[in-house]
C-alpha positions in Angstrom: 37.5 -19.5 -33.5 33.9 -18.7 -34.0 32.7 -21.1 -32.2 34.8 -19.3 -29.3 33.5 -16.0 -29.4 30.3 -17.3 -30.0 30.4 -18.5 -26.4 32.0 -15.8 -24.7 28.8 -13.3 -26.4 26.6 -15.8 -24.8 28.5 -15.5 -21.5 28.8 -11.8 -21.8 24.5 -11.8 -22.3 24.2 -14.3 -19.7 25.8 -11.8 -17.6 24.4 -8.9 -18.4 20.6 -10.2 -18.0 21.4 -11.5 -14.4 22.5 -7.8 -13.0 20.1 -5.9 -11.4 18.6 -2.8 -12.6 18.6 -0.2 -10.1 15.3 1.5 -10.9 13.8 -2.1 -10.6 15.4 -2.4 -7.2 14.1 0.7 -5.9 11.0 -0.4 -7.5 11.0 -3.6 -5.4 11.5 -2.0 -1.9 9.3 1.0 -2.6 6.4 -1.6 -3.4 7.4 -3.4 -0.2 7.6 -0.8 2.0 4.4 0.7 1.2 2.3 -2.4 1.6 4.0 -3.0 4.8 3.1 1.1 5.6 -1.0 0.3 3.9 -1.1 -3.0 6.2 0.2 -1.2 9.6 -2.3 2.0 8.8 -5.4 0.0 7.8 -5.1 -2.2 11.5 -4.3 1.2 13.3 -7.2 2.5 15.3 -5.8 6.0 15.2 -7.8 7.5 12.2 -10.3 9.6 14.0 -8.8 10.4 18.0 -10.5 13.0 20.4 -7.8 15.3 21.7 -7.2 13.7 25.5 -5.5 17.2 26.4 -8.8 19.1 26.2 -11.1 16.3 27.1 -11.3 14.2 30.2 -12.1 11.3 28.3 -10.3 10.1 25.7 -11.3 8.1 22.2 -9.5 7.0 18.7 -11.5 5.2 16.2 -9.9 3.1 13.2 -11.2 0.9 10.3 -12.0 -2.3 12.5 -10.8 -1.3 16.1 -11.9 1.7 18.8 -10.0 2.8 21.9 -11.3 4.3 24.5 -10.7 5.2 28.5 -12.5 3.1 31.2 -13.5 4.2 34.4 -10.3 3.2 35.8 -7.5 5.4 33.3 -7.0 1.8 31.7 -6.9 2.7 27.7 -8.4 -0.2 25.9 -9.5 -1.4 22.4 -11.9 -3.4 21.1 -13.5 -4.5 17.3 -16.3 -3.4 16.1 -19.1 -6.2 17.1 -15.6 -8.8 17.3 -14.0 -10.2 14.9 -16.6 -11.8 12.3 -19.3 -9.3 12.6 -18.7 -7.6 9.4 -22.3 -6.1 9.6 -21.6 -4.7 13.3 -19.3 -1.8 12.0 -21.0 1.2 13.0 -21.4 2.7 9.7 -22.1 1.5 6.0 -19.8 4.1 5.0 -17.0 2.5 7.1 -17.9 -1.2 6.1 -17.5 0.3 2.4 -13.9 1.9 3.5 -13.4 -1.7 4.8 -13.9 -3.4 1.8 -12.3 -0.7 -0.5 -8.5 -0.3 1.7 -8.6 -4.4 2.5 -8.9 -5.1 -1.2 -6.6 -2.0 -2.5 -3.6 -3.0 -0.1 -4.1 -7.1 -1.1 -4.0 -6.2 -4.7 -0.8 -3.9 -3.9 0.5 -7.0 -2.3 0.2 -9.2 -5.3 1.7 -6.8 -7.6 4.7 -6.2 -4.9 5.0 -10.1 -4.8 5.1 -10.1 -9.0 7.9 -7.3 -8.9 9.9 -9.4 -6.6 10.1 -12.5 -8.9 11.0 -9.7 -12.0 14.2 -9.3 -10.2 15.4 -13.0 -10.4 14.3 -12.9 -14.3 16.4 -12.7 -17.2 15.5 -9.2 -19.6 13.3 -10.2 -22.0 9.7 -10.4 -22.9 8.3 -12.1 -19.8 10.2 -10.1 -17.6 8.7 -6.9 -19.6 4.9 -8.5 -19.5 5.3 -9.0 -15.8 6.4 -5.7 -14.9 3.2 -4.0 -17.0 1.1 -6.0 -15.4 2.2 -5.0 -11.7 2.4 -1.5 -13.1 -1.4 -1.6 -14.0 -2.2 -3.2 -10.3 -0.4 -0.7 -8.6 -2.7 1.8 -10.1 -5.8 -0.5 -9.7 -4.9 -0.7 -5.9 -4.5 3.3 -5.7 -8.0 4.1 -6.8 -9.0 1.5 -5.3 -7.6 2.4 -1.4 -8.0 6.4 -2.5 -11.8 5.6 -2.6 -11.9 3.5 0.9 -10.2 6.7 2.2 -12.8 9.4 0.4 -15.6 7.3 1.8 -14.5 7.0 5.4 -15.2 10.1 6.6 -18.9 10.1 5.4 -19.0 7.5 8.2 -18.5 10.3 11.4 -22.1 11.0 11.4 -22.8 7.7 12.9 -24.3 7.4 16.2 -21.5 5.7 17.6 -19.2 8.5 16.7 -21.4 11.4 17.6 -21.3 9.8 21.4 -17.4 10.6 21.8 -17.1 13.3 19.3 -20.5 15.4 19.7 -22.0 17.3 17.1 -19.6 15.2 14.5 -20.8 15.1 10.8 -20.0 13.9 7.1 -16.0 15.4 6.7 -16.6 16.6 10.0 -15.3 15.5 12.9 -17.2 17.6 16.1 -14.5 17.5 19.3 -12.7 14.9 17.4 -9.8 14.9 14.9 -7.9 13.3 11.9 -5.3 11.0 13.4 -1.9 10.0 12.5 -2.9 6.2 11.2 -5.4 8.4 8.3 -3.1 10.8 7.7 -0.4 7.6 7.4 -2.8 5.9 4.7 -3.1 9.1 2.7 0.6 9.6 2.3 1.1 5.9 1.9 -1.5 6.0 -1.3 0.1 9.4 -2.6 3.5 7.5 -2.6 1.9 4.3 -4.5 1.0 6.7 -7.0 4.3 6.7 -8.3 5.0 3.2 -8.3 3.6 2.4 -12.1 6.0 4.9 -13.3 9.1 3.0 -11.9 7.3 -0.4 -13.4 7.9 0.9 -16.6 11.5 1.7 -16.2 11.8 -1.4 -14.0 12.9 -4.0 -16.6 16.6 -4.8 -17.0 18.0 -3.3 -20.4 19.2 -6.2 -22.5 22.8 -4.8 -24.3 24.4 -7.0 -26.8 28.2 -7.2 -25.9 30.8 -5.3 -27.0 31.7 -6.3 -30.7 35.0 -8.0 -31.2 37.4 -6.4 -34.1 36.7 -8.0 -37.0 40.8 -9.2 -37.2 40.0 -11.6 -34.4 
């Protein structure tokens, strides 16, 4: 008879490790999302863009990429220097920014990767340890991105910028103007902010099952 309900308490745990906590799910898909939203914003070249309605010609800058109008109304986009030429970015200020987004957003990757593998994880110790240490790289990667985005407006007194935008400076931008793929990467990094606070609630709760009456 023990040996019985022994069995079915296991079963019972067994069970109740494998479901899913729904804080940990939300968890999961909010760290997806946002380094899928980090990823798309970072390759945008829509962070600084000269208002086309007021201008005849037309301009957006990004981390690695500008746009502008040719001479024949053809909008087209090109890296900084190509691909390669890390030291070709107009601006140390931008080639900091670089470095500092690139590096926040893989790091936010990792940790999005580590609170994936949480979900297929019985409660537990590991399970706990794992979900800490995702919480602490989610909070890495937002200083980490929050400072690329602080430094990349130092970058619009660059020469290169100061040809489209005019008398552009540091926080600045002359005839130019914030554009939707910065704005995008802000509210992206604002939203990550809250992802170490869902780590910590993340980890299925391990409940011992029901007790039995003691008659049986």
């Amino acid at each position: 008879m023990h040996s019985l309900l022994d069995r079915k308490k296991k079963e019972a745990g067994v069970g109740i490790d494998l479901m899913f906590s729904c804080v940990g799910c939300f968890w999961v898909f909010l760290s997806s999302a946002l380094v899928a939203i980090c990823s798309f914003s970072f390759i945008s070249s829509a962070w600084i863009v000269k208002d086309h309605l007021k201008n005849k010609d037309s301009v957006s800058f990004g981390l690695l990429w500008h746009c502008s109008e040719s001479l024949d109304h053809m909008y087209r986009c090109y890296t900084f220097g190509g691909l390669g030429k890390f030291a070709e970015i107009p601006s140390s200020s931008w080639q900091t920014s670089v470095v500092l987004c690139s590096g926040g957003c893989a790091v936010l990757a990792v940790s999005s990767l580590l609170a994936i593998i949480t979900i297929f994880l019985p409660s537990g110790g590991c399970e706990r340890r794992i979900c800490t240490l995702a919480g602490y790289m989610q909070m890495t990667a937002v200083f980490i991105m929050g400072s690329g985005l602080l430094v990349y407006p130092f970058g619009l007194n660059s020469t290169l910028v100061r040809s489209f935008c005019g008398d552009s400076d540091i926080y600045y931008a002359g005839d130019c103007q914030i554009g939707w793929g910065y704005m995008l990467a802000i509210v992206a990094v604002m939203l990550t902010l809250f992802l170490p606070f869902f780590a910590k609630y993340a980890p299925k709760e391990h409940l011992s099952p029901t007790p039995l009456p003691t008659l049986l």
